[in-house]
C-alpha positions as CSV (number, residue, x, y, z in Angstrom):
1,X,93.0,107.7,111.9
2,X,89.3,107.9,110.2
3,X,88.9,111.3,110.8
4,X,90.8,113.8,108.5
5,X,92.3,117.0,110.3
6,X,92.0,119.9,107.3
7,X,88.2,118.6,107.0
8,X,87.4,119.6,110.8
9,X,89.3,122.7,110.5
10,X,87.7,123.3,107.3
11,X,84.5,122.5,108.3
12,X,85.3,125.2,111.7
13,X,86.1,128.3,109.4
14,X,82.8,127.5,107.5
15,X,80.9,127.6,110.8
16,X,81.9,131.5,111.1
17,X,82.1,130.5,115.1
18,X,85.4,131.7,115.4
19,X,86.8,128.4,116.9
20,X,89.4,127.8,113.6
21,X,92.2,125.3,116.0
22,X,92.2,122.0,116.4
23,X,94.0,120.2,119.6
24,X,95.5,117.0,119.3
25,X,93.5,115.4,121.9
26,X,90.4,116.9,120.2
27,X,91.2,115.2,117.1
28,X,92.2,111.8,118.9
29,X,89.0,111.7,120.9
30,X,86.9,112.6,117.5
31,X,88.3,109.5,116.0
32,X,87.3,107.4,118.6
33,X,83.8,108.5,118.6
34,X,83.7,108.1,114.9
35,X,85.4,104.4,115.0
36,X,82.4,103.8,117.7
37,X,79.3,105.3,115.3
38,X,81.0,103.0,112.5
39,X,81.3,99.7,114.7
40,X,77.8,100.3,116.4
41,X,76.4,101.0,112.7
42,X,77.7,97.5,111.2
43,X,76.1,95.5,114.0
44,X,73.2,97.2,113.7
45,X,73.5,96.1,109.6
46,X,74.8,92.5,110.8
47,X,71.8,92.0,113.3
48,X,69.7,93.3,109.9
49,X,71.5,90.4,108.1
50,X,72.5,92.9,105.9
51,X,76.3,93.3,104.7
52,X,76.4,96.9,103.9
53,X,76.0,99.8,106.6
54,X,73.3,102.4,106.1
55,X,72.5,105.8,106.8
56,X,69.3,104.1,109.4
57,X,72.3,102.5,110.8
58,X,73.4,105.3,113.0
C-alpha cells in the first residue's frame, strides 16, 4: 500500500469537516489512484528522458 491510513485520517480531523473515518474500500481505491498519478508521472519523466519524477510531472 503507498498510501498511509493515520495520514488521511490525520489529514480529515485537520480539515474540521467532520468526516474523521476511513472505509477500507476508500483507502484501497486511494491507493490505486495514487499508484496511477505515480506511474503516469514517471512516463511523463521517461518521455522527458529524465530519470527522476518531478512535481511538472503530475
Amino acid at each position: 500500500m503507498v498510501t498511509v491510513r493515520t495520514q488521511v485520517k490525520e489529514l480529515l480531523v485537520q480539515s474540521g469537516l467532520g468526516v474523521e473515518t476511513v472505509a477500507g474500500d476508500f483507502m484501497d481505491k486511494l491507493d490505486e489512484k495514487v499508484r496511477q498519478l505515480v506511474l503516469d508521472a514517471a512516463k511523463r519523466a521517461k518521455e522527458n528522458s529524465r530519470r527522476t519524477v518531478m512535481g511538472r510531472d503530475l
